[in-house]
C-alpha positions, 0 to 999 in steps of 0.5 A, a space after each residue: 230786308 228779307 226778300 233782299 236776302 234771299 235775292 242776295 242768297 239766290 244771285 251769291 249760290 248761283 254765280 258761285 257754283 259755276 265752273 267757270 267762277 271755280 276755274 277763274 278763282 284757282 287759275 289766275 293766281 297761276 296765271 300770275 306765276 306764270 307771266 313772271 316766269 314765262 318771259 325768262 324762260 322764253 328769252 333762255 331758250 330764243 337765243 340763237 346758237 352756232 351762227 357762222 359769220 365770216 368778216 371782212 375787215 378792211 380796216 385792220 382794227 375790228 376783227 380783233 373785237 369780234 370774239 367768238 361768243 356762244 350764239 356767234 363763230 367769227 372767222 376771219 377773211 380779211 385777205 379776200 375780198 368782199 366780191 368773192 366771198 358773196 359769190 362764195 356765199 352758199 358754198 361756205 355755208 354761212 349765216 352772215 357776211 360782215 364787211 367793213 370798209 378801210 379806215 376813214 382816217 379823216 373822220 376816224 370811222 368805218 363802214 360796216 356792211 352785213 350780207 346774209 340769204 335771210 334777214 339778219 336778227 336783231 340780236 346778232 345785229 346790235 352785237 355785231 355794232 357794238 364791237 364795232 364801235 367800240 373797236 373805233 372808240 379804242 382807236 379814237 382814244 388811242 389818237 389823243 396818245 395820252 396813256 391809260 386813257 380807256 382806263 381814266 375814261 372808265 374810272 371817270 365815268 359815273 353810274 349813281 344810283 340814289 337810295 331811298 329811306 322813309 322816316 317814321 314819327 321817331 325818326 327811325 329810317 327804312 329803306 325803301 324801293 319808289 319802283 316797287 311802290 309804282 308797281 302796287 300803284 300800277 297794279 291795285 289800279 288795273 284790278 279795281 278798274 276790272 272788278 269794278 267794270 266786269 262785275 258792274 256788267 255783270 249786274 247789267 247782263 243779268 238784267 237783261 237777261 232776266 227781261 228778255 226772258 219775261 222772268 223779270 214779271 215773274 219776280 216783281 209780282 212777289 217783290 219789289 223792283 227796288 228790292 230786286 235791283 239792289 239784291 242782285 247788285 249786292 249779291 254780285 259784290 258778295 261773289 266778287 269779294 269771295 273771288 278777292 279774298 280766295 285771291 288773297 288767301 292763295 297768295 298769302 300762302 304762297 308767299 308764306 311758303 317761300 318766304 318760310 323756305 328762303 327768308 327775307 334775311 337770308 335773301 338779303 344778306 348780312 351787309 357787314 358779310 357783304 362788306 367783308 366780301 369786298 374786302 377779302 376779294 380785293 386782296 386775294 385779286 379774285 375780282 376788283 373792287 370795282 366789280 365787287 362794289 357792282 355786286 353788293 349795289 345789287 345787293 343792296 337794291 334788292 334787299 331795299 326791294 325786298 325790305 319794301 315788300 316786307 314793310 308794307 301796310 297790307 293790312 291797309 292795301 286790303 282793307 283800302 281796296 276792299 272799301 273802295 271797290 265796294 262802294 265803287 261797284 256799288 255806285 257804278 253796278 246802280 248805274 249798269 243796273 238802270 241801263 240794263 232795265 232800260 232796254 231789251 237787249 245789249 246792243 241798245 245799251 252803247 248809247 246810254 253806257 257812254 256817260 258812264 264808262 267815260 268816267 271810269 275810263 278817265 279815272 284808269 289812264 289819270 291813275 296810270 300815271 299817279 305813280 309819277 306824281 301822286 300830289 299833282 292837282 289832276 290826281 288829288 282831284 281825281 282820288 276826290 272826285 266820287 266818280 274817279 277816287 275808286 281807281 285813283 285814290 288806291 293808286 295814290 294810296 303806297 306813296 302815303 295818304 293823309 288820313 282826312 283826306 281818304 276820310 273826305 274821299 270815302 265819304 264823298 263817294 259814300 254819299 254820291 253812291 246814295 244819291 245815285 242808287 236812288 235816282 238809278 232805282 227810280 229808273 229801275 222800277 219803271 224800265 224793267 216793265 218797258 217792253 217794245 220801246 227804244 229808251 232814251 235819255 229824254 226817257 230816262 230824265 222823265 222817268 226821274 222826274 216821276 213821283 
């Protein structure tokens, strides 16, 4: 244990002290805020402005829908006709030409038609299209010669949304966002998958690395090759958890502050004040209560939003993630850890990393879709399975795991981690002194078989 220690100490101290570990553990946290904020910020500031449209509306019932926007000036050119008004195109210093055809009385439709000296975006394009539809849905409706039509079509038309609550042992209810729930699932499984395939290669690397350069023969001579192999896998892991946990702690921070300076409550709201609101809103005439029952739905979807977030487990999220990526690496790092010993270089590694990476490949798509069914027979198997449940069993664990289930799962993995790092150790003790020799499977098999 001691020579393990101090191969623990020496791959932990050096890994920590390069820059590159300082830059991924304090960037990537702002990297995260700024994959939120970006996307907003990059749509505010693309919308096009101060586009000039001309239309020609042959048809009489659209051009009184083609409003002026704050991206699109509409004139209207209805009085001339289509063939001069391309000709006069440069002239008039257009941006686009819009035509449309007189009215097709029989199948109650219209042509549209846009011209333009470059490709029209795709924004000002389905604007355009909507206007025009619903210029030819207002005139259909106007057919049937019922009154109020649009506006008993409007009130029968239905946008249900389903809240959602969670029961405890008492029967207390919370309410609760199954979109939120599909997002951590989604997330804890695409962060385990890297951990555990960038650190496992890690492990390989540095393998490879110390065998090319003949330091491997230095380091057996004073310790054994076993104890090399699972000081090295050990002290990445310790790097990889520090990583973690820097992680968590600057998030931590982050959301304390925020949620310190705004608070869940406030963000919330009280929905008594909410109801008042309606109430008021709809005697004072200010906006219908249509619109005012829009606005608390969205309330209310993001208060169940918020109150998910806030009624979270972390506590288990945490210690959950933390026990399956250790055992995780640990069974998969073995495994990198035979292969690097196995050969001289990285390029002969594909073969042999084949059998290894499929696993954990088809443990990350099965995990993509547990959100949608995580009782399914394919993903309880996969969160039972050792080879898989690192990735599933964590993307399965928001929606609700019983207790003897990730009991039977960690032990599984722990007991396949066992048998597999014996078996890997095997190997390494034999391929890190193979030197000017392809390794293949066969070689590997013998090598097991061994005393």
């Amino acid at each position: 244990m001691r020579n393990i220690g101090i191969i623990i100490s020496r791959e932990y101290l050096t890994r920590v002290k390069k820059k590159s570990f300082l830059l991924t553990t304090f960037l990537v946290p702002v990297l995260f805020a700024a994959m939120c904020i970006l996307p907003s910020v990059i749509m505010f500031m693309a919308k096009e402005t101060g586009k000039k449209v001309a239309v020609v509306d042959a048809s009489g019932i659209v051009m009184p829908y083609l409003t002026d926007t704050e991206t699109i000036d509409y004139t209207d050119y209805s009085s001339e006709s289509a063939d001069t008004m391309k000709a006069s195109f440069a002239s008039l210093e257009l941006d686009a030409l819009v035509v449309v055809s007189e009215l097709d009385t029989v199948n109650r439709t219209v042509t549209v038609a846009s011209y333009s000296d470059k490709p029209m975006s795709v924004d000002m394009k389905e604007s355009i299209q909507s206007k025009v539809n619903e210029a030819v849905e207002d005139y259909r409706l106007s057919l049937y010669e019922v009154s109020d039509l649009k506006q008993i079509m409007a009130e029968v038309e239905s946008d249900i949304t389903m809240s959602t609550f969670t029961l405890d042992e008492a029967g207390e209810e919370k309410i609760t966002s199954s979109e939120v729930y599909m997002m951590i699932s989604m997330l804890l499984s695409i962060v385990i998958y890297m951990f555990i395939a960038m650190f496992s290669g890690m492990v390989m690397q540095s393998v490879i690395e110390e065998k090319a350069s003949r330091v491997v023969e230095v380091l057996v001579s004073s310790v054994k090759a076993t104890e090399l192999m699972f000081g090295k896998i050990i002290g990445v892991a310790c790097v990889a958890l520090t990583q973690f946990f820097l992680w968590i702690l600057l998030t931590a921070v982050l959301v304390g502050g925020f949620s310190a300076f705004v608070g869940f409550d406030s963000i919330m709201g009280d929905p008594a004040q909410t109801e008042q609101m309606m109430e008021m809103a709809g005697q004072m005439g200010g906006i219908s209560m249509e619109d005012a029952a829009a606005i608390a739905q969205d309330e209310s979807e993001m208060g169940a939003v918020l109150s998910t977030l806030r009624d979270l487990n972390y506590v288990q999220l945490i210690v959950a993630f933390i026990v399956y990526f250790a055992l995780g690496y640990l069974l998969y790092a073995s495994f990198f850890a035979a292969i690097g010993s196995a050969v001289e270089n990285e390029a002969d590694t594909n073969q042999l990393q084949m059998p290894v990476t499929v696993p954990l490949l088809l443990a990350f798509f099965i995990a993509l879709y547990a959100f949608k069914s995580p009782d399914s027979p394919i993903v309880f198997w996969g969160s039972m399975i050792p080879f898989t449940s690192p990735i599933v069993m964590l993307a399965r664990i928001p929606f609700g795991v019983p207790a003897w289930e990730l009991g039977l799962s960690i032990a599984l993995l722990a007991l396949t981690f066992v048998a597999c790092a014996w078996m890997s150790a095997k190997i390494y003790k034999i391929g890190i002194l193979m030197f000017g020799k392809k390794t293949t499977f066969k070689d590997l098999w013998k090598w097991l078989r061994m005393k």
